[in-house]
N, C-alpha and C positions, 0 to 999 in steps of 0.2 A: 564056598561062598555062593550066595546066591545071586541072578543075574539083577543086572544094575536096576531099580526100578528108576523110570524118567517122568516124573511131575511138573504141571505149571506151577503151583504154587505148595509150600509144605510150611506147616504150622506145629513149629515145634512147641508143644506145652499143649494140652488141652483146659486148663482153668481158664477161670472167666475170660480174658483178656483171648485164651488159644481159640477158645472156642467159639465167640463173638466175631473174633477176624475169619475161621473158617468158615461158618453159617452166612455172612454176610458175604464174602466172596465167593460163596456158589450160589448164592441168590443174583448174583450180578454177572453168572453165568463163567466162571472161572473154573476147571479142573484142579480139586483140593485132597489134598493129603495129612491127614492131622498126624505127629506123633506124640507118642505122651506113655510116662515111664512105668504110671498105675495101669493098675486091672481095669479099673474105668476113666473115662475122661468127666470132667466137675472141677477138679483141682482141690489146692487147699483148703478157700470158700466155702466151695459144697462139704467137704467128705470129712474134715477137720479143720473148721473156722466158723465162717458166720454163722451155717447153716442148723450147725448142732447147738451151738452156743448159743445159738436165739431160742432152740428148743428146749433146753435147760431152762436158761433164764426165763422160758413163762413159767412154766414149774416153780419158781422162785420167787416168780409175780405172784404168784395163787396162795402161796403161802403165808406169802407179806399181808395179801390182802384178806386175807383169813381172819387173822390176827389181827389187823390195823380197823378191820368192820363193826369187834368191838366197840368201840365210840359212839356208835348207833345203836346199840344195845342188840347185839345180833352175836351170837357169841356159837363159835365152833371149836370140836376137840384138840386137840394137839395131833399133829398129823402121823401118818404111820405110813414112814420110808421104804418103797421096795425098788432097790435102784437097780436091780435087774432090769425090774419091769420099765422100770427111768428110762436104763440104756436101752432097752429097747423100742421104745417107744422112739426115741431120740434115730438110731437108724431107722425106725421106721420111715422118718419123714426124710431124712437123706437118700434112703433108698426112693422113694420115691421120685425124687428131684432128677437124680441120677438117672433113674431109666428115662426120665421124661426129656432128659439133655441129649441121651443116646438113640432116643427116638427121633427125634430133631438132626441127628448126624445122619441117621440112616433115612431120612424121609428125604434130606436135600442130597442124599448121595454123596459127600462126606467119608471118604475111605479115614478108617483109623489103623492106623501101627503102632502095636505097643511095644514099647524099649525106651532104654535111654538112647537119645541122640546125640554126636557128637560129629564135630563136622571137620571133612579130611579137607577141604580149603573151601572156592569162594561157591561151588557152585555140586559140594556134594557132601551128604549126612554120612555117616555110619550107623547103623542103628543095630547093635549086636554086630551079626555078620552080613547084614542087610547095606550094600548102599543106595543111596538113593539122590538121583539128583534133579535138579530145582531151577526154572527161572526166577523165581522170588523166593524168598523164604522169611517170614516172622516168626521173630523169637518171641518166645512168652512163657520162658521156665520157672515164673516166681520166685519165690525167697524161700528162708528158713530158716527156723528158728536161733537166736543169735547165743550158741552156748558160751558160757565162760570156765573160763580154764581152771579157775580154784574150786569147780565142785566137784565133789565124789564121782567116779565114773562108775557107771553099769551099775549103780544102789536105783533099788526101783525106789527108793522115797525121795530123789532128785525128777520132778515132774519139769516138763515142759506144757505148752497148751494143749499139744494133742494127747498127753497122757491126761490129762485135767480133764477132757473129754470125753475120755470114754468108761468113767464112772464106775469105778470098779470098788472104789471105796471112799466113806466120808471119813477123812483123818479126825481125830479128835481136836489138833491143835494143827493151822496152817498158815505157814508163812509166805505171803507173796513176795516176790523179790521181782518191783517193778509197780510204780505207781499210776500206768500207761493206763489207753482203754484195755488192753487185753488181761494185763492184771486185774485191774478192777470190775470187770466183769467174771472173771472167776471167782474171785473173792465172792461175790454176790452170792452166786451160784452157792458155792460151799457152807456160805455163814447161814444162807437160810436152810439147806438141809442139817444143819446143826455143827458146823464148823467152828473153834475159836480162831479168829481172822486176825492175824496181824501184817499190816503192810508196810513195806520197806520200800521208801522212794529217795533217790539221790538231788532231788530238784527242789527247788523252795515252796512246789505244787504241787498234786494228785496233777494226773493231765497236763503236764507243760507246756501242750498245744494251744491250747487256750486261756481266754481273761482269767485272771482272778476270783473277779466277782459271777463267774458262768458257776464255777467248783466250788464257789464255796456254800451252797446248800447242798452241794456232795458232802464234803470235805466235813461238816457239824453232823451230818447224819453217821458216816463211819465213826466218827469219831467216839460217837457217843456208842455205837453199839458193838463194834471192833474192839477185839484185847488191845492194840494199840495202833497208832498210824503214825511212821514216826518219817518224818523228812529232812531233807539237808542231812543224809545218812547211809553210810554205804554197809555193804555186805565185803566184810576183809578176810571170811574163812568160815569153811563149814566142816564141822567134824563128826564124823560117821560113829555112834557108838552103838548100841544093841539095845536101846531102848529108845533111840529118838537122834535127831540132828541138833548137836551145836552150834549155834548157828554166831558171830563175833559180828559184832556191829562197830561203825565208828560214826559217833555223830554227837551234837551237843546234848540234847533232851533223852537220846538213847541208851538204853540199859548197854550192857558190856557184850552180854549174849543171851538168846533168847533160845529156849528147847520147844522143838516140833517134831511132830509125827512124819510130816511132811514138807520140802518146801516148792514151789512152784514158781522155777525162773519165768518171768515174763517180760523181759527187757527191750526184747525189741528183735527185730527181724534182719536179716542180709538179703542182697541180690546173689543170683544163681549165675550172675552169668560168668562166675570167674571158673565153672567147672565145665564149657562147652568148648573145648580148645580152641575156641576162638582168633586166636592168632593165624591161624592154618590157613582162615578163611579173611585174616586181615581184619577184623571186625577191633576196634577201639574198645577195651573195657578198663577200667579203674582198678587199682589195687582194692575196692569196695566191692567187686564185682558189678558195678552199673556200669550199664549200657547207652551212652551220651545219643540219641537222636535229635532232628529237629522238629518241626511244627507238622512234616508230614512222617514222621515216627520213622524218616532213612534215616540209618548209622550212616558213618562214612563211607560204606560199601553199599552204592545206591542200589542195589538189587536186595540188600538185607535191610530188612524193618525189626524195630521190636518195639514190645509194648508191655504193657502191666507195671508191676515189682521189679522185673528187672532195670529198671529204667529209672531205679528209685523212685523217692517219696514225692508224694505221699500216695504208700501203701496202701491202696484200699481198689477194693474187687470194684466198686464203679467205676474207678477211674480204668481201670483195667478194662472192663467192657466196653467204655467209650471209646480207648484209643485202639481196641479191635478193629470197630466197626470202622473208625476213619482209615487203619490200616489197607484196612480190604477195599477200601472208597478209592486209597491214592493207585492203590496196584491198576483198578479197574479204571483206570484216568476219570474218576470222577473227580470235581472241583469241590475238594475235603482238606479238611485239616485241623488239626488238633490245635485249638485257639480256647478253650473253656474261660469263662472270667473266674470260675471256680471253683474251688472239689469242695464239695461239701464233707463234714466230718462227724461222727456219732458216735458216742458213749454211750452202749445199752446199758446203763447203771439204773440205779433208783436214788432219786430222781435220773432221769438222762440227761445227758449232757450236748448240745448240738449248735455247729456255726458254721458258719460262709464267708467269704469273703475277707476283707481286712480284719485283724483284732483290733480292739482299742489298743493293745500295748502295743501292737504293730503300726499302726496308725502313730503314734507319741513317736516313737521312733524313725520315723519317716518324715516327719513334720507334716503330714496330711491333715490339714486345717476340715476339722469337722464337728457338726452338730449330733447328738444321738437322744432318744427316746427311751427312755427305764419304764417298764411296766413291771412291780413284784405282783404276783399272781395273787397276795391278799386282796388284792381289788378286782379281782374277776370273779362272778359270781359262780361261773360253771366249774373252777379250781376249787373256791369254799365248799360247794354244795359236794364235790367228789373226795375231799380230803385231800385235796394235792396243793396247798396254799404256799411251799414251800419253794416254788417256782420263781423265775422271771423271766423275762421278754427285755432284749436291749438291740437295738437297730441305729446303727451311724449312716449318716448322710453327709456327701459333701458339702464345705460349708459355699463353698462357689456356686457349682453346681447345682446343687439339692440334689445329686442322684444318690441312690441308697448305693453304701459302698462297704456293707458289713452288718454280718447280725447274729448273734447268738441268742439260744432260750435252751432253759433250764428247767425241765417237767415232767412230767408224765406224755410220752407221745413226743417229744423234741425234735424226734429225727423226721415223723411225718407231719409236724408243723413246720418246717425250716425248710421245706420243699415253696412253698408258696414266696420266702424269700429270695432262694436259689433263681426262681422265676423272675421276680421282682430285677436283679441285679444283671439278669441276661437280656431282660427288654429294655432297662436303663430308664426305669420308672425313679420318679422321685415319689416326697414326702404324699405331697397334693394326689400323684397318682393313687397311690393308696388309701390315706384319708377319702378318700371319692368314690373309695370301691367298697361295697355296702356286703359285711360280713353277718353271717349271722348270731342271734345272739337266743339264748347262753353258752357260746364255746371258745375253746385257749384259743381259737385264733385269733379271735378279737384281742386278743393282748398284743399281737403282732399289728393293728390296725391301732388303737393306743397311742403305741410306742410311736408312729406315723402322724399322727392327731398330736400326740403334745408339741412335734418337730414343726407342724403345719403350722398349730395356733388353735388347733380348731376341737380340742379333747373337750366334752362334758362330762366324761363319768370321773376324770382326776385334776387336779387341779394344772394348769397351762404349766409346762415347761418355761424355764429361766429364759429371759430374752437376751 
């Protein structure tokens, strides 16, 4: 074994969340030691999640819009797939990322060790044969994919996301199994390289996370051009034959069982932290594998922090990156803490799907007494002129208050219109603030400025909101 190596601080996980708490804590002048299990550090995010899956999905954009341009009498061939060149294009751009993350470790001095870590008690890793011990330590192992036990094991036509990724072939018929964002952006992906798309969702929605009325210009668009979309519907057995998966459904609208070339579980994800023997080192985790912190991301073991996925929902790489950075703020006694009013969430669908803060149906639920603003994007000029009219914009405001305390839109570009609301709700602007702030026009933001206007009083281009 080799001798003990001794660290101020060590960062176990190098994804968003690992890597965010390292870079920040040697900017603030901490001695840091990242470990992390891959050949590079990025994490899931980069290497297999958002990063490639956005890459995809423009490819799928370009497609759609190939075809959809039509209508303007502009007319292109039928495309001609070389998903080599797909997947390679698709790491092109992760590689990219990747060295650009590992240049950023190595520029702030950033030691990295690669292995899995696992920790012999409060104040030392194993990594292999390596120990290593720590005045601080942040965890940030992320999650992973959440398998289910009734499907075929080691059949390469049982996909997860990161098989769905790496584009090895377009199945002829494929079943999602998960009506989530991650399902449904697969689905995307595949139906437009020439996929027959069926999705299997157990909830009375696509997206569960969100309103009703956010999904449902998803929800008519699958519909109509998806083999099927069938919900309130489970997956009770798949059977493996030599020419395809049978696939047994139980649901009211749903056939008995459905044959695919392929299916692609996309259900949802676990916390990692129930495999760092974390007991050893007294760390509190859930039979879920989450890891319980508070506001300044300490576990019960004030010298141990974690942050990301592990730490559960909601699941998402910026929430991960934010509560890095305040990680490495509290270590460095900076006056930090994890207080967000809220994670913002995104659906790279078509339309996309994106929201903040309260739901309407969370709001009902609550009794949160509030007013909201509807803008459907047929009344925006710059959604008609581009073909996206299938949109909307909806924003609640307290009805006491008037401060904005929720918003969702449904569009083309949702995820980088819904940034302006994220803002909105953190400076604790109300209705008047916005109607006041002079957007320009013709663009979807002004649907977000609208929805503010009719809450005010003060809308001209739709008619006033009910009083």
């Amino acid at each position: 074994m080799s001798d003990t190596m001794k660290r101020e601080i060590v960062v176990l996980g190098g994804g968003p969340g690992g890597y965010a708490a390292a870079f920040r804590a040697a900017d603030l002048g901490k001695q840091v030691l990242m470990i992390e299990q891959e050949k590079q550090i990025g994490g899931v995010c980069l290497h297999v999640g958002c990063i490639p899956s956005k890459t995809l999905l423009h490819a799928a954009q370009v497609i759609r819009d190939a075809r959809e341009i039509s209508s303007y009498g502009i007319s292109f061939g039928e495309p001609k797939i070389d998903i080599k060149k797909l997947a390679g294009k698709k790491q092109d751009v992760v590689s990219k990322l990747a060295s650009g993350v590992t240049g950023l470790a190595k520029a702030r001095k950033v030691e990295v060790l690669h292995g899995r870590g696992v920790f012999e008690d409060a104040n030392t890793l194993k990594v292999g044969e390596q120990l290593v011990e720590f005045d601080q330590c942040i965890i940030a192992v992320g999650s992973s994919p959440i398998v289910l036990p009734f499907l075929p094991k080691d059949d390469p036509r049982i996909w997860d996301s990161t098989d769905a990724l790496e584009v090895k072939e377009i199945p002829s018929r494929l079943t999602v199994l998960g009506g989530g964002i991650i399902g449904l952006e697969m689905a995307e992906v595949y139906h437009r390289l020439g996929s027959k798309v069926t999705v299997v969702e157990m909830a009375d929605q696509i997206i569960p996370g969100a309103d009703s009325d956010l999904v449902r210009p998803l929800y008519k668009l699958i519909s109509d051009e998806y083999e099927g979309v069938y919900l309130n519907t489970t997956v009770t057995g798949v059977k493996a034959g030599k020419k395809g998966l049978a696939v047994t459904l139980e649901g009211k609208d749903a056939p008995g069982t459905l044959e695919a070339d392929v299916l692609l579980s996309a259900v949802g994800r676990k916390s990692n932290g129930g495999s760092l023997n974390l007991d050893a080192a007294g760390v509190k985790v859930n039979e879920s594998g989450i890891i319980e912190v508070d506001e300044f991301l300490r576990t019960n073991v004030e010298h141990i922090y974690a942050v990301g996925d592990v730490t559960g929902p909601p699941m998402l790489a910026h929430r991960a990156l934010y509560q890095g950075r305040i990680a490495a703020e509290v270590i460095a006694g900076e006056p930090s803490a994890y207080t967000p009013m809220t994670v913002p969430s995104v659906a790279y669908t078509h339309p996309e799907v994106a929201w903040m803060g309260l739901t309407e149906k969370q709001a009902k639920k609550d009794s949160v007494p509030y007013t909201k603003g509807t803008v459907p994007w047929q009344a925006s000029g710059r959604a008609l002129s581009a073909g996206m009219s299938q949109g909307v914009t909806k924003v609640l405001f307290h009805k006491e208050s008037g401060r904005i305390i929720g918003a969702g839109i449904t569009g083309e570009n949702a995820g980088e219109l819904l940034a302006e609301a994220v803002l909105a709700l953190e400076m604790g602007a109300d209705a008047e603030d916005i109607a006041l702030t002079m957007h320009a026009h013709p663009t979807l933001s002004e649907t977000f400025l609208l929805a503010a206007e009719q809450v005010h009083g003060s809308v001209t281009d739709m008619m006033p909101g009910k009083k």
